[in-house]
C-alpha positions as a Markdown table, in Angstrom:
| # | Residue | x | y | z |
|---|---|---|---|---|
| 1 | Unk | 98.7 | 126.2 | 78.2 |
| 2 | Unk | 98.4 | 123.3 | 80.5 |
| 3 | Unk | 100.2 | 120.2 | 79.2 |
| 4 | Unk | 99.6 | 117.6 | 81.7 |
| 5 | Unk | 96.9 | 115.2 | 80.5 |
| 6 | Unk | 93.7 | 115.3 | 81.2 |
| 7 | Unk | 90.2 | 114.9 | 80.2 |
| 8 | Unk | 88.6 | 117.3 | 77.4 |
| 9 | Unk | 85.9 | 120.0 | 78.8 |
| 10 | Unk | 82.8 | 121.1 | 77.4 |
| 11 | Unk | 80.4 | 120.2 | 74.8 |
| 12 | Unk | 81.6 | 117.1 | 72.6 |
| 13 | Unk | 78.2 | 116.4 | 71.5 |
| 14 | Unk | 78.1 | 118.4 | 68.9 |
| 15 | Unk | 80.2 | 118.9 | 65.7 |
| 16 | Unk | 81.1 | 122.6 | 66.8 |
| 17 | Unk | 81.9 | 121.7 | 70.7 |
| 18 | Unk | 83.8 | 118.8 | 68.9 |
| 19 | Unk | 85.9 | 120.8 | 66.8 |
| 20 | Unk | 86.0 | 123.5 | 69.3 |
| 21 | Unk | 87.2 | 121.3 | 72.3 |
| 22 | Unk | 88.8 | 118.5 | 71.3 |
| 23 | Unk | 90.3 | 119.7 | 67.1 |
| 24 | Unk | 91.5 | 122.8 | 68.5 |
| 25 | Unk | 92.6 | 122.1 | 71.7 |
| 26 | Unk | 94.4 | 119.0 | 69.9 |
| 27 | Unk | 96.1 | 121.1 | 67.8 |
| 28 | Unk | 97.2 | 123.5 | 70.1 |
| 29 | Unk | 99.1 | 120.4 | 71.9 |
| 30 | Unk | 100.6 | 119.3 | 69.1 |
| 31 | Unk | 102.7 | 122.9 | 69.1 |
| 32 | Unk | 104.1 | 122.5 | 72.7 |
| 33 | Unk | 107.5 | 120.5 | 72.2 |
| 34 | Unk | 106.8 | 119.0 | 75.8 |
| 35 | Unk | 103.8 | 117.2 | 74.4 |
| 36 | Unk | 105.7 | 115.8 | 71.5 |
| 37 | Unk | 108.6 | 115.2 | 73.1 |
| 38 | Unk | 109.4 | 111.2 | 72.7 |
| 39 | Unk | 110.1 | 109.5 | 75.9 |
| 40 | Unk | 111.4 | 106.5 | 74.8 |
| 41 | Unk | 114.9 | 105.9 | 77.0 |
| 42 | Unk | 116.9 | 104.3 | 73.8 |
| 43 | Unk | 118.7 | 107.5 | 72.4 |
| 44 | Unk | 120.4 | 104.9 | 70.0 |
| 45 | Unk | 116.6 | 103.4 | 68.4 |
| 46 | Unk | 116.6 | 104.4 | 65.0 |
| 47 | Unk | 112.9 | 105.1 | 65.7 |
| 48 | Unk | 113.2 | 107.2 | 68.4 |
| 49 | Unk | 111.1 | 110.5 | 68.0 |
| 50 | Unk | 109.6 | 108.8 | 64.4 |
| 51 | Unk | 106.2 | 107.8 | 66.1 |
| 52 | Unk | 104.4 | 107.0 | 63.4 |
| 53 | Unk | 107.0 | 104.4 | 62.1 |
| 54 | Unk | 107.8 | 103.3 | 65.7 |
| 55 | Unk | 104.2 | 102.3 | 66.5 |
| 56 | Unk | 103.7 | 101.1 | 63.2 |
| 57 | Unk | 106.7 | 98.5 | 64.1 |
| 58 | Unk | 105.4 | 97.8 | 67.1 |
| 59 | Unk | 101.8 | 97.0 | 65.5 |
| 60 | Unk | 103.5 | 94.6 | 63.0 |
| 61 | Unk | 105.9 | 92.5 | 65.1 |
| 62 | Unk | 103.0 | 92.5 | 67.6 |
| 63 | Unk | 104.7 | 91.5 | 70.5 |
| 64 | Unk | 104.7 | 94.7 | 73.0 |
| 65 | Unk | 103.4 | 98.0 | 73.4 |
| 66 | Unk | 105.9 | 100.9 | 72.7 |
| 67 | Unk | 107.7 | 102.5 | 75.8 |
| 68 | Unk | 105.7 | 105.7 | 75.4 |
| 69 | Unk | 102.6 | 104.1 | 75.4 |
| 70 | Unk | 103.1 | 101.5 | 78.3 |
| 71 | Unk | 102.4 | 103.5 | 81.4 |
| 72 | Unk | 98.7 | 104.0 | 79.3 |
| 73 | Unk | 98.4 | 100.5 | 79.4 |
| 74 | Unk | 99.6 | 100.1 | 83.0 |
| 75 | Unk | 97.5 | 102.5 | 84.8 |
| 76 | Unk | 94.6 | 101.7 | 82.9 |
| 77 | Unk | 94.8 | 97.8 | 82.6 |
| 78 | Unk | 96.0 | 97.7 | 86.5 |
| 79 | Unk | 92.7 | 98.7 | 87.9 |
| 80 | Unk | 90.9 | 96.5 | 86.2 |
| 81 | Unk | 92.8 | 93.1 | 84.9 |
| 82 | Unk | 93.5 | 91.7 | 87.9 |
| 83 | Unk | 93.3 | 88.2 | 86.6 |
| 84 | Unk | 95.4 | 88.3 | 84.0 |
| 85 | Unk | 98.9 | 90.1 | 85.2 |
| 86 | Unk | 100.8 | 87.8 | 83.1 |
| 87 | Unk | 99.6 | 89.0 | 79.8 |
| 88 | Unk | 99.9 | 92.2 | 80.8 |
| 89 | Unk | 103.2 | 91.6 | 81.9 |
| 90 | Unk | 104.0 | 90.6 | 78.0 |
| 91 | Unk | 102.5 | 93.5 | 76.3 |
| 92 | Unk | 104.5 | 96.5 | 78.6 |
| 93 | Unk | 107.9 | 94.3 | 78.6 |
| 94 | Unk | 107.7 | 93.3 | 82.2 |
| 95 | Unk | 107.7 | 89.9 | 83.8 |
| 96 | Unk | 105.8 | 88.8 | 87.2 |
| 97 | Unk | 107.5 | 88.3 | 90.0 |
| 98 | Unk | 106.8 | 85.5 | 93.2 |
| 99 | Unk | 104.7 | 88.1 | 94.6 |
| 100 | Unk | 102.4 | 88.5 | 91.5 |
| 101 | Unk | 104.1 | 92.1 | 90.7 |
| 102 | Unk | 105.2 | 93.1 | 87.4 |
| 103 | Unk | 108.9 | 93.7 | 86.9 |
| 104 | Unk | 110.7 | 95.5 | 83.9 |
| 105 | Unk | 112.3 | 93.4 | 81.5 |
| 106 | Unk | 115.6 | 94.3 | 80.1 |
| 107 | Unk | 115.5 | 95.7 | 77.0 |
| 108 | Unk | 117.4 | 95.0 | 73.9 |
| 109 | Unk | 121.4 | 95.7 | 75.0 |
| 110 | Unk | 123.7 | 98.6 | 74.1 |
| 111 | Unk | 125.9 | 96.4 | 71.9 |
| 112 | Unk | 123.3 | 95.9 | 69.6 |
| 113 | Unk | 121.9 | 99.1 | 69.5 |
| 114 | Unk | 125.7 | 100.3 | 68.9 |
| 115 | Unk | 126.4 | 97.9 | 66.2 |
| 116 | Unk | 123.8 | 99.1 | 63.9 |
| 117 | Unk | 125.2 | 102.5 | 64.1 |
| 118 | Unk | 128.3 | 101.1 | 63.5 |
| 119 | Unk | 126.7 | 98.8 | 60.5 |
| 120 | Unk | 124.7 | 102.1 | 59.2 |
| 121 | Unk | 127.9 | 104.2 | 59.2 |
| 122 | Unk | 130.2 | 101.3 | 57.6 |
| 123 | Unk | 126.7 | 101.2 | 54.4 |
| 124 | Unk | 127.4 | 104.9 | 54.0 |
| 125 | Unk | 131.1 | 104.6 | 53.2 |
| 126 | Unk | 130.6 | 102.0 | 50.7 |
């Protein structure tokens, strides 16, 4: 099975090319642990690889788009929100530079990501 992404082929236009093309070859994705891997860097996020919380987070503090979801909004915002780098720049965590190029912004630090393990693990002994 091919994992990279990549558009769907053949009919869509119809409810049995729909289910045939897109349903099934959805579900078959959904099987391959490559494809549902979560990419998110922070091994110590208490969301990591709980996307449907994560996003849900994300969507409720409204104030960036999730790691795995920011290259989406970076290749396909780039080519065609010129004008407006700077918001942009807010919603994949990034900041623009003097030259007009987005830069990554640090994230939230270790130490706090560390202290509510620490925190969770002191609740539990209680």
């Amino acid at each position: 099975m091919n994992e990279t992404p990549k558009e769907y082929h053949g009919d869509r236009k119809t409810p049995q090319g729909y289910y045939k093309n897109v349903v099934l070859h959805n579900r078959e994705l959904v099987k391959s642990p490559t494809v549902m891997r979560c990419p998110c860097p922070n091994d110590l996020c208490d969301w990591k690889g709980k996307c449907a919380q994560c996003i849900a987070l994300h969507r409720h503090h409204n104030n960036h788009v999730p790691y795995c979801l920011q290259s989406l909004v970076n290749d396909n915002l780039a080519h065609t929100c010129k004008g407006c780098k700077s918001a942009m720049a807010q919603l994949v965590e990034s900041t623009v530079d003097e030259s007009g190029n987005l830069q990554k912004k640090a994230g939230t630090p270790i130490e706090f990501r560390k202290y509510v393990k620490e925190q969770d693990a002191l609740s539990k002994l209680k």
